[in-house]
Each structure stands twice: as C-alpha cells, then as structure tokens.
N, C-alpha and C positions, 0 to 999 in steps of 0.2 A: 504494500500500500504506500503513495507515496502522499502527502501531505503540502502544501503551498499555502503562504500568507505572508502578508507583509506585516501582522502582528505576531512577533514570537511567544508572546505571553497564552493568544487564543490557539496555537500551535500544541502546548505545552495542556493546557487544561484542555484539549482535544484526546491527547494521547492518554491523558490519564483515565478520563472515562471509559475511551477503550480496552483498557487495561483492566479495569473494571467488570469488564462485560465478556471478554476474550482475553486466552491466553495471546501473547504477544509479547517480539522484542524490536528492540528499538535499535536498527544496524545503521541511523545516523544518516550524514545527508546522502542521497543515490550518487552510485559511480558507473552505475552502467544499467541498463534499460532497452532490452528489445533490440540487441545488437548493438545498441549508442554508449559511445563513451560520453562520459560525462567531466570534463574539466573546469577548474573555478580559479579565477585570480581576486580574492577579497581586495586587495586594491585597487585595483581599476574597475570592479565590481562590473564584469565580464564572467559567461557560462558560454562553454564550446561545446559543441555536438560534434563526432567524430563516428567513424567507423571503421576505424585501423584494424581492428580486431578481426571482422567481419568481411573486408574485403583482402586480409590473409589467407582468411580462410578457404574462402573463394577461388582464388591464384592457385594454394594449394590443390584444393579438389582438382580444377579444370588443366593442372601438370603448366602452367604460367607463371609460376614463382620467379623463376631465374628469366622469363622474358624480356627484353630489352624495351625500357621504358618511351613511352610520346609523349608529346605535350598538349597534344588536341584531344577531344573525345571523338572526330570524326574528321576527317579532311574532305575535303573537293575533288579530289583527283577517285573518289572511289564511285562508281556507278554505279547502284544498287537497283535492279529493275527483273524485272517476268522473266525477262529474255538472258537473265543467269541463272536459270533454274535448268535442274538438268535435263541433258535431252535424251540420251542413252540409258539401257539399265542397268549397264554395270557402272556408269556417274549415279545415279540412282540409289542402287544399293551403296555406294560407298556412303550417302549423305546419311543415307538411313542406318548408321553408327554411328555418328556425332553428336553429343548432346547438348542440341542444338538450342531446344525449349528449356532444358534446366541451365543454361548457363546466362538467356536473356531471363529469364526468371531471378536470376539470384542479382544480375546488374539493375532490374526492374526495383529491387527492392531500397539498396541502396542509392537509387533516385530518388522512391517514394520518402524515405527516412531523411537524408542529408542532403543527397548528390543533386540538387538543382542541377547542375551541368553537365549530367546523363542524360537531360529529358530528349533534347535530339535524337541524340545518338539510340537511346531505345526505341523510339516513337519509328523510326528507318527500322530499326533489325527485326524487330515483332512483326513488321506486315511479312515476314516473309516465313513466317513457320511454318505452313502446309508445303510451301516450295521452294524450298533450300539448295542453295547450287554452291559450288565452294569459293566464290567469290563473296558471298554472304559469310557465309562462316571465316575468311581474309578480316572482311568489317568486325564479329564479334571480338576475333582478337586482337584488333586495334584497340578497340576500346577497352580491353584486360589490359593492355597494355599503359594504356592510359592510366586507370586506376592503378595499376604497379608507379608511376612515376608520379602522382597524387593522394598518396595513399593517407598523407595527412592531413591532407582537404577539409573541412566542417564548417558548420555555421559558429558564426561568434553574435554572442546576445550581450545585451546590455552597454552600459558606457554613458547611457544618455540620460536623458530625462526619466522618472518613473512614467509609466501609464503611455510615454510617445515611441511609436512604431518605427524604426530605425534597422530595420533588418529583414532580412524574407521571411514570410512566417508558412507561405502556400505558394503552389505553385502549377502552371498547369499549360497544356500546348495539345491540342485537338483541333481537327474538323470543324467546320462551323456546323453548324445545325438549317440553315439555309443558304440559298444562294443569292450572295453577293453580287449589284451590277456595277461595284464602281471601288475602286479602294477606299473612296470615303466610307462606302457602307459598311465596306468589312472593317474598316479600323471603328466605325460605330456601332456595332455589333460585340467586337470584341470590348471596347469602354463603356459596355452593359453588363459584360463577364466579371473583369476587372471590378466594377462599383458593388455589382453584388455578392463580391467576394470583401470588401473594404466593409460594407456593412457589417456583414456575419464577426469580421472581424473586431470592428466596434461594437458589436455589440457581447461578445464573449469578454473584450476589456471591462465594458462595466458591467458584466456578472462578479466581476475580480474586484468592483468599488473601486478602480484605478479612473482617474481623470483622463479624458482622452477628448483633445482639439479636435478642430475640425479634421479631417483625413483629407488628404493629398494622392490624387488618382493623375498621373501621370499618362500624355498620348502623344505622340509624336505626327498627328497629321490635323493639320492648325483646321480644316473643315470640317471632321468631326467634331475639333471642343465646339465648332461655333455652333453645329447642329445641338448639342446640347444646351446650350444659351441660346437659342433665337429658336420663339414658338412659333414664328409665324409660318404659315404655309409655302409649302416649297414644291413648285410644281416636277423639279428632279428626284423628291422625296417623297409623294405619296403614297407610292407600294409599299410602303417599310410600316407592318404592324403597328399598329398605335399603343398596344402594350410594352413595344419596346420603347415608347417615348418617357418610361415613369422616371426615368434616368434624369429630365430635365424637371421633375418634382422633386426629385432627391438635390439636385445642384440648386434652387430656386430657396429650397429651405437651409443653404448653407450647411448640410450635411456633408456632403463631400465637397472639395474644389476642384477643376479639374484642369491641369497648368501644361504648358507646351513644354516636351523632352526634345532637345537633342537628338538627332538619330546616332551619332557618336556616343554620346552618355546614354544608350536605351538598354539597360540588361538585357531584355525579352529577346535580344535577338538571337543570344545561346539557346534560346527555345526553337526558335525556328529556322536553323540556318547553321552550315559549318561558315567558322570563323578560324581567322590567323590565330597564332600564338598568342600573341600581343593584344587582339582586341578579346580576346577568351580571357585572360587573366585578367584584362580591364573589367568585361562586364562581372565577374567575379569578386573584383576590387567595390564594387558599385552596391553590392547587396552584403556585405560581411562576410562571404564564404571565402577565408584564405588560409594558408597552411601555416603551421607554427615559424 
C-alpha cells in the first residue's frame, strides 16, 4: 500500500489506524513499484522514475545485452511497410521463430510506464505483428539497442512550485478518430485531445487539495488557437461536429489557455516522427525525461 500527502502528521494517524485494524508493517518511503525505480534528492526536492532494472532484464531475455548501443529510438533510413513481409515459406517459417510479439510487448510497457520516447518507435513495430519480415524484426532491435545506450532515461518530478504541472504526467500518439480536410482541422482535433486530457489532469490535482492555475495547452498551428477563440461562423468550418467546439467553452471560462509553441520547442514530435540525435534529446530536455 503506498500512502501520499502533503501533511505528514494525517500520514502518520492514517497508519496507525490501520494498524489497528490489520496486521501491517511499515517498509518506509517506496523504492521500486511495478518495474519503476524510484529515486529522491530531499534537496532539490526532485522524485525520478526509472526502469534500469526492467529494461536489463529485457536485453537479457531477448540475448541484447552486449548489443552495440544508438542514440535514436528509430531512424529515417529504415522503411517499414507490407511489402517487407515475407514472400516465400521458408522466409516465413524462419519469422515464425522470432519472438517477435513478446519483445514489442515488453518495449510496449516501458513506454507505457516511463519511456515517453518509445511511443514512435512502438506505434511503427506493433502494426506489423500478423506480418513480420526480417526487416521488421532489423527495426525491433534498433530500438533494444537504443534502450541498451538509455538505459538510465526516466522522468524527473518536482523542482517547482507545489500543485504547478512542470513535467509529463501522460502521454499518447494514435489515429485520429475522423477524417481530417485540412491541417488546421487535424491540429484542432488533436487541441481537443490535449484539453481533455489537461482537465482530467486538473482535476485529479484538486482531488490532492493542491492549488493548481490556470493550465497551459500548448499548439503549434496559430489557426487552430484562433478557431478556438473566435465563435463566429466559418464557412471553411462547418462540417466539424459542434461537440467538438466545447473546447472554446472550456478557453472562454479561463480554464485552460491555449499559447503558440514553436515547432523547434514542440516535444510531440518524438511522438510522431523519427528525429536527429540532437533534436531527440532536445524534445526530451523539454518535458524532464533525462539520464543521471
């Protein structure tokens, strides 16, 4: 059981009641959770999530231990498509001894848990589990390779204000759900994602009684903030569900604000896109996931 508060005293007469009630002992603050290391520096009052542990073990299992390290999760030069799936049956049988599904499964996880800068690179390997060609399985072990030369990657919490969001807390790169006719739409589509994800978030902060400003939603294509701010009718915009317009109820009541990024400073792009060395550790620099 793990325990949170910002008052140590209602911490302290919490545990005793349960003591009370249930045998129980008390193994002090958590160091590891669900695969997650847990680190703490009481002076700069910083918590890091890691998974050094977990993606050893990993490398281990899959015989990548001693593999020679990358600095991307995914390069440009690799072409991952139908038409590498194999054509013959003895390419066939060979794929069909690779373990292909338990190796994206086990890099699937440490996405889910830490590794914001897997979600590419999974999001590519998983489309191709029913038809695996060995140019597919080249890409999975780029990316083992990658976690071998990251392996002390995680998220860093705290540093800031109590109660203000300073770090990634979720994350996510999918499909839209309809069909976009214009990149405004799809960048306003996606700044409907983004907001109703900023809620949830604020509002989990004051379930915690933590104080929390207004939220800051970040978009990089100055026509969508504007569609957000201006109700008036737009004869380029009609088709676009009026359910998705609650977006400009939500910015109207000063709940969210929603500010122009940079396409330089835009982390999201490690979601959608292989990137250089250089701009990979930058967008990594930009949300708090760095190595010791």
């Amino acid at each position: 059981m793990l325990l949170a508060s910002c008052d140590k005293a209602a911490i302290e007469d919490l545990k005793k009641q349960l003591k009370g009630k249930f045998e129980m002992k008390d193994l002090g603050h958590a160091l590891r959770m669900l695969e997650m290391e847990i680190s703490r520096d009481r002076k700069r009052k910083t918590l890091k999530l890691t998974q050094k542990g977990y993606v050893n073990k990993v490398l281990e299992r899959f015989s990548m231990s001693q593999a020679k390290p990358v600095s991307t999760p995914l390069t440009q030069h690799f072409k991952m498509t139908i038409e590498n799936s194999p054509k013959i049956k003895e390419e066939v049988k060979y794929m069909e001894e690779i373990p292909y599904a338990s190796v994206v499964g086990s890099i699937m996880y440490a996405m889910v848990c830490s590794r914001s800068d897997l979600v590419y690179a999974t999001s590519m390997i998983s489309r191709f589990m029913s038809s695996l060609g060995k140019e597919h399985w080249n890409v999975v072990k780029w990316v083992l390779r990658y976690l071998k030369g990251s392996i002390d990657v995680g998220i860093l919490y705290g540093g800031g204000a109590i109660g203000e969001l300073g770090v990634v807390v979720g994350w996510k790169a999918s499909l839209q759900f309809m069909v976009a006719l214009s990149l405004r739409e799809a960048k306003y589509v996606a700044l409907i994602e983004a907001m109703k994800e900023a809620l949830w978030v604020k509002g989990m902060i004051g379930e915690l009684e933590l104080a929390q400003k207004t939220l800051v939603v970040h978009c990089d294509n100055q026509s969508a903030i504007y569609l957000t701010r201006n109700t008036m009718f737009h004869e380029r915009m009609k088709h676009i569900d009026v359910k998705l317009h609650f977006l400009r109820d939500v910015v109207s009541k000063d709940e969210v604000v929603v500010e122009k990024i940079h396409t330089n400073d835009n982390p999201t792009d490690m979601l959608t896109k292989a990137l250089t060395t250089i701009k990979s550790k930058h967008c990594l620099s930009l949300i708090n996931i760095l190595s010791n």
